[in-house]
C-alpha positions as CSV (number, residue, x, y, z in Angstrom):
1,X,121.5,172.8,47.7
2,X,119.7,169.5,46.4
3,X,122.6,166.7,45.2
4,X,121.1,164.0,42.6
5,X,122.1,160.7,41.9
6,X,122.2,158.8,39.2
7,X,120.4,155.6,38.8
8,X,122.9,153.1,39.4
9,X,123.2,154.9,42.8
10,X,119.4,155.4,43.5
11,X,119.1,151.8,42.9
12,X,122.0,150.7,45.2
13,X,120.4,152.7,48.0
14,X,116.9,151.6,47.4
15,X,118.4,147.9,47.9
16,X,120.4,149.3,51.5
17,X,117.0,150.8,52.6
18,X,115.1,147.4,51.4
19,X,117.9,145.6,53.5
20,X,117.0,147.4,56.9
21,X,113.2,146.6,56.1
22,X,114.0,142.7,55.7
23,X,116.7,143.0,59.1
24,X,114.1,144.4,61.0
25,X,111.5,142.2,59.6
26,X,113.8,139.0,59.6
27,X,116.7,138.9,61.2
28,X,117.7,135.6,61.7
29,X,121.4,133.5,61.2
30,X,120.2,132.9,57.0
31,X,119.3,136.8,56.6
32,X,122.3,138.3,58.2
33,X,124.6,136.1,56.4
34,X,122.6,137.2,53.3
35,X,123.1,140.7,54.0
36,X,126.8,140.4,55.1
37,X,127.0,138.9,51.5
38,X,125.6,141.8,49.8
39,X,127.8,144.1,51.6
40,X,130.8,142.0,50.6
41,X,129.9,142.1,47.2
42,X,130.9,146.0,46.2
43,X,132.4,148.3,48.8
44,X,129.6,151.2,47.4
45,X,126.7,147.9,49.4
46,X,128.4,148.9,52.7
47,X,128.5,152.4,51.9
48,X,125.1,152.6,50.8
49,X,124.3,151.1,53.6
50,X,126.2,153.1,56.0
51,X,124.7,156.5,54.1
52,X,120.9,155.4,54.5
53,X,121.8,154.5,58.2
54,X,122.6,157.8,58.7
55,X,119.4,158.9,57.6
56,X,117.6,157.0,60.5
57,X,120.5,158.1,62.9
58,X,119.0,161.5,62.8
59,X,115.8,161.5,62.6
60,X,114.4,158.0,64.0
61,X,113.6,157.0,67.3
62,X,116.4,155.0,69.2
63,X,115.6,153.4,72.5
64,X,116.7,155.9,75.1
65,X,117.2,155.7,78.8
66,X,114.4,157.5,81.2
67,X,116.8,160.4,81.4
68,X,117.5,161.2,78.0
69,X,115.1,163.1,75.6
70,X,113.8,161.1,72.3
71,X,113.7,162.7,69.1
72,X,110.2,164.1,68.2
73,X,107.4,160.9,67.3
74,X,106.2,163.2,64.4
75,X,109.8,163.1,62.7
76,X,110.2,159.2,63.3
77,X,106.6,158.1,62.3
78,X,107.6,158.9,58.8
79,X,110.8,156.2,58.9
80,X,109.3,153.3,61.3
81,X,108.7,150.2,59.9
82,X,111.1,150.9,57.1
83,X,114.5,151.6,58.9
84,X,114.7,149.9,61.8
85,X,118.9,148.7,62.1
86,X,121.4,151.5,62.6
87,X,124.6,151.4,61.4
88,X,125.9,155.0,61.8
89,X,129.7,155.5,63.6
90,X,133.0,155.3,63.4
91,X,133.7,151.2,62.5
92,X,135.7,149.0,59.6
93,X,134.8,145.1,58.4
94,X,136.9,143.5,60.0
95,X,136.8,139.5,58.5
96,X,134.3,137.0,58.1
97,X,135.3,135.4,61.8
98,X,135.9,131.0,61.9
99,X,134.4,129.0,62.3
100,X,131.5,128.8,60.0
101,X,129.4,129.1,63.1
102,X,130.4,133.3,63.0
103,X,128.6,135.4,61.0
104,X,130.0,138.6,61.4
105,X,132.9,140.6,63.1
106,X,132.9,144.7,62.9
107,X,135.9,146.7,64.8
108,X,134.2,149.8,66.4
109,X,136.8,152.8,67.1
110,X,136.1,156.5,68.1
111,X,138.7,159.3,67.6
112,X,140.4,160.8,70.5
113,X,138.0,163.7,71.9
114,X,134.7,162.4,69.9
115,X,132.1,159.9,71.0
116,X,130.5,157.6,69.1
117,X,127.3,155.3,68.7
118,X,126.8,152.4,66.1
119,X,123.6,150.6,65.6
120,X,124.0,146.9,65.2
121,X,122.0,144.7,62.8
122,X,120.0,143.0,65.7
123,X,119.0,147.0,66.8
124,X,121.3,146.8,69.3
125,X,123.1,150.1,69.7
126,X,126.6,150.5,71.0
127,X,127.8,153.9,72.2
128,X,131.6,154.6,72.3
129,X,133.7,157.7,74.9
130,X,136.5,159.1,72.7
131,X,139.1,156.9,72.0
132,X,137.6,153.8,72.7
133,X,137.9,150.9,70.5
134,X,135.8,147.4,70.4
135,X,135.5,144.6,69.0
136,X,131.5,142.8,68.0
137,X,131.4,139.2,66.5
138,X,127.8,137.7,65.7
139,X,127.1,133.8,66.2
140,X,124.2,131.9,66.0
141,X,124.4,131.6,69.8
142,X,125.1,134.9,71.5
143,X,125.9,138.6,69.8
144,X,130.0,139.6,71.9
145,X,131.8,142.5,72.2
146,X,134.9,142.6,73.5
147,X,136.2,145.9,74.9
148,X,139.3,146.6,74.4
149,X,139.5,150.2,76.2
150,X,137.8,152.7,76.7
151,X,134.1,153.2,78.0
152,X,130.6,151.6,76.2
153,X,127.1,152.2,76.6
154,X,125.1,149.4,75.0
155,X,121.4,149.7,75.1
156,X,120.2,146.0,74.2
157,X,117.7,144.5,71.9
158,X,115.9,141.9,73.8
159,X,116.5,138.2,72.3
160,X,115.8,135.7,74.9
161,X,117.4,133.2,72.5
162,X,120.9,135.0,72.0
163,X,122.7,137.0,75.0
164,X,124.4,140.2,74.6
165,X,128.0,139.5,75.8
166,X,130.2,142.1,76.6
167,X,133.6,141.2,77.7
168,X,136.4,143.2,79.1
169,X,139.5,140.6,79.0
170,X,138.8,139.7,83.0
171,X,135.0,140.0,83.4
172,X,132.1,138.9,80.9
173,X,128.9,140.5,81.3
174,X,125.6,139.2,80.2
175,X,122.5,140.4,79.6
176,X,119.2,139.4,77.2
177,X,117.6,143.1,76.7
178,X,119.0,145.9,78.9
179,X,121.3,149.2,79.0
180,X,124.3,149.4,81.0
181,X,127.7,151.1,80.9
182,X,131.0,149.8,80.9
183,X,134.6,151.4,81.6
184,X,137.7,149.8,80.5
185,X,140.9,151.6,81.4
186,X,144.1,151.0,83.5
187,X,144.0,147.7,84.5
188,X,139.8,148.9,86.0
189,X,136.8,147.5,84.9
190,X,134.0,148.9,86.4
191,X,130.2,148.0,85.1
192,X,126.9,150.0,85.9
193,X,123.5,149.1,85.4
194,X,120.9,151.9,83.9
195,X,118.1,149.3,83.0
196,X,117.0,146.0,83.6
197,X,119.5,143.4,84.7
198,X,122.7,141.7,83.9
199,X,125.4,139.1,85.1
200,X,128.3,139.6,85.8
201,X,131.4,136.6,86.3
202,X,134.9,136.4,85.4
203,X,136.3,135.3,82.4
204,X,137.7,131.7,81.9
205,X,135.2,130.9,84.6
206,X,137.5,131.6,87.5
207,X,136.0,131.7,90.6
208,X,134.6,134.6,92.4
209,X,135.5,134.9,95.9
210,X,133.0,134.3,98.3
211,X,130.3,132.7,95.5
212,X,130.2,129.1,94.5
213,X,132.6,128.3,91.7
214,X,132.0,130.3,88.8
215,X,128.3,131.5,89.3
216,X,127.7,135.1,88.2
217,X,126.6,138.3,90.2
218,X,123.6,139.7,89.1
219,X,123.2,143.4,89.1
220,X,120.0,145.7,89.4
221,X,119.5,149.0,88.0
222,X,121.7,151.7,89.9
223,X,124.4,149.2,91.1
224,X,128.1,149.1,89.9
225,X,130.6,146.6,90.2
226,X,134.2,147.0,90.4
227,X,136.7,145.0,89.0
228,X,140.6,145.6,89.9
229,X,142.8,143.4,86.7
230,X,144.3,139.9,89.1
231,X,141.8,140.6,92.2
232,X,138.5,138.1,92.4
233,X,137.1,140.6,94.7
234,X,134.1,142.0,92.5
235,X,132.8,144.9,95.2
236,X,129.3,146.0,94.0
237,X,127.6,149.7,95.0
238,X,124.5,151.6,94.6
239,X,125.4,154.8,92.0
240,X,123.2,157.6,90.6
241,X,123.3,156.2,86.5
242,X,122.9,159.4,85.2
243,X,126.6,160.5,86.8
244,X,128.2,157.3,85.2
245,X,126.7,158.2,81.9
246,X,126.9,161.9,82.0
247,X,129.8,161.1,79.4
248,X,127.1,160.7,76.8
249,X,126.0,163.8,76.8
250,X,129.8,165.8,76.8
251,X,130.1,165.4,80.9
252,X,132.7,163.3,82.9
253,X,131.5,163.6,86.4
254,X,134.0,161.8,88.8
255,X,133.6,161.2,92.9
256,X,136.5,160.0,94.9
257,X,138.5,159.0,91.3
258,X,141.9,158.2,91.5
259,X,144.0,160.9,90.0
260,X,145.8,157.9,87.7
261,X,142.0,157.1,85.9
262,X,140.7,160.3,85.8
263,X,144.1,161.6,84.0
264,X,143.3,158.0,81.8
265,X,139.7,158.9,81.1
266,X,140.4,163.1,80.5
267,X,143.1,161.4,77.9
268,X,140.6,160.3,75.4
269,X,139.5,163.7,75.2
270,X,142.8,166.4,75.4
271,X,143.9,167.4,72.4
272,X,148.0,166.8,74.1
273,X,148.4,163.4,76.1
274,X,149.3,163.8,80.1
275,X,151.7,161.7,82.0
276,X,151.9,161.8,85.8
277,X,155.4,161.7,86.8
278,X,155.1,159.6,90.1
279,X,152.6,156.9,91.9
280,X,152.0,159.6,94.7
281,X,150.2,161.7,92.4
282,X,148.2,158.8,90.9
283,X,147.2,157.8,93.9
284,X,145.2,161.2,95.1
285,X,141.8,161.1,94.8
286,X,139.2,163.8,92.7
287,X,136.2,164.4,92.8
288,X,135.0,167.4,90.4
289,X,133.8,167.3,86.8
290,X,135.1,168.2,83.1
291,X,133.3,169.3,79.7
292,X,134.9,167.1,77.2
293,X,135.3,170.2,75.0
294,X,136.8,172.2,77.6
295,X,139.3,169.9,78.5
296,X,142.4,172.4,78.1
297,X,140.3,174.4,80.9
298,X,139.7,171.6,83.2
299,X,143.8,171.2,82.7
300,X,144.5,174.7,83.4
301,X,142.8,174.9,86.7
302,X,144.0,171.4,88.1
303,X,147.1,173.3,90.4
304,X,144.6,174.4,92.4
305,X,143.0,171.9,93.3
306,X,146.4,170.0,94.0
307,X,150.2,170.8,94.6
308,X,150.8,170.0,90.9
309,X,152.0,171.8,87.6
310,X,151.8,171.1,84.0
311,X,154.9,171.1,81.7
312,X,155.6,170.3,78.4
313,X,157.6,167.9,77.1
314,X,159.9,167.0,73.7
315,X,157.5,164.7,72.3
316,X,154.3,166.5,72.5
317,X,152.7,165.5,75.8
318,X,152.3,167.4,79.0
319,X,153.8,166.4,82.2
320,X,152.2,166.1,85.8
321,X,154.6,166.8,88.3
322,X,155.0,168.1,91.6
323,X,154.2,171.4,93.0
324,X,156.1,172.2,96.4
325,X,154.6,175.8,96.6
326,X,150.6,175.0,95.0
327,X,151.4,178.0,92.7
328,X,148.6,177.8,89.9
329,X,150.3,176.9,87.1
330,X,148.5,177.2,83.3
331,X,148.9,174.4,81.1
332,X,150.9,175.0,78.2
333,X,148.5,176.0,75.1
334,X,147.8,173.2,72.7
């Protein structure tokens, strides 16, 4: 069934659409502070804006990794050159960010079990694992987010003049035009590179054990760093990408995990919060995978794997406790 709109709103969106053409075309400090204006002017800008977004987000071409399929050039010829800077997902305005220098701040957020991707108005894109949340402020200098938990996947628009920043409370990562993945949970940072390069140092310029003062690490595509909250130790690997990432697509793959961040990372996606009772349990290591919307499954058959049953408890959540006998044990239905 077609749905018309009236005028006033026909107008309203032809002004959102012409707003992508001009950020694409011109996105400098003057025309995104123009633009935030506009959107600050009547909360139907920002949703005008949001709704033609979505448009693109479904049928344009976003800059993919080598191992993910693009969306047919015949569909996207139709929208290039006219929409061009995403702003599809789950996010709020947060403030206009002091000093004067800032001009913008969003909060990014995606719901517990969902993930989520948001195009930024450089044609950056940031992609969100369920129940992550983020933080992006603007300058003239550098385009930051901060990660506050959770797990990112940022593909990066390349601006030589203005770094991507991406900083986890402990480690700032840096890159000019890029796509890597970062995971922010339990006191664990860990950072791997899917394209191009990045540096990687520690926030407040502390210094790095082993390098000189504060100077960075810089990673290649396929190699992860690991960060450990109070340690200076930054141990870096070579990793398989698409096994980090797999998360995009509806897939955590983990190898060697401890049991603690794989219970932290299968949180953002169970429909009932678990707790592990003791440290002994936490400290076990796994190395399988889960379907983010079979997580109940994954749950279920965790007893035998390990000598471990699920209970429930008064508030709500389930309970990971010891399991003398390595009876399979169901977890309790949602």
């Amino acid at each position: 069934m077609k749905k018309w709109i009236d005028a006033e709103s026909a107008a309203r969106m032809a002004q959102a659409a012409n707003w992508l053409q001009q950020l694409q075309q011109d996105a400098d400090d003057q025309a995104l502070q123009r633009w935030l204006d506009w959107c600050a002017e009547d909360p139907r800008n920002q949703q005008a804006f949001n709704d033609i977004s979505q448009v693109w987000t479904a049928s344009a071409e976003v800059p993919a990794t080598p191992s993910r399929r693009s969306p047919p050039r015949a569909l996207a010829a139709g929208f290039a050159g006219f929409f061009a800077v995403l702003l599809a997902g789950v996010f709020a305005w947060n403030t206009w960010w002091q000093p004067q220098e800032s001009l913008a701040a969003l909060e990014l957020a995606s719901p517990t079990g969902s993930n989520s991707r948001t195009a930024l108005p450089d044609g950056s894109v940031v992609e969100l694992g369920g129940r992550s949340q983020a933080v992006v402020r603007y300058t003239s200098a550098q385009r930051e987010v901060r990660l506050l938990q959770g797990q990112l996947f940022v593909t990066v628009a390349r601006d030589a003049d203005r770094p991507f920043i991406v900083d986890t409370g402990e480690l700032r990562v840096a890159a000019v035009g890029t796509a890597f993945d970062v995971l922010h949970e339990s006191g664990r940072s860990v950072v791997t590179v899917v394209e191009g390069q990045i540096d990687v140092r520690m926030a407040g310029g502390l210094r790095i054990d082993g390098g000189e003062g504060a100077a960075p690490i810089r990673l290649g595509a396929g190699q992860q760093l690991t960060h450990v909250a109070g340690s200076r130790v930054l141990p870096v690997r070579w990793v398989d990408p698409a096994t980090t990432t797999a998360w995009r697509d509806g897939i955590l793959i983990f190898v060697d995990q401890p049991l603690a961040l794989v219970m932290t990372v299968i949180n953002r996606y169970a429909d009932r919060e678990v707790v592990i009772e003791n440290s002994d349990i936490g400290a076990r290591t796994f190395t399988g995978t889960a379907r983010t919307d079979r997580i109940g499954d994954w749950l279920a058959a965790l007893p035998d794997a390990f000598p471990v049953a699920l209970a429930a408890l008064p508030d709500g959540r389930m309970l990971l406790h010891d399991h003398p006998d390595h009876a399979p044990v169901s977890a309790p239905p949602p």
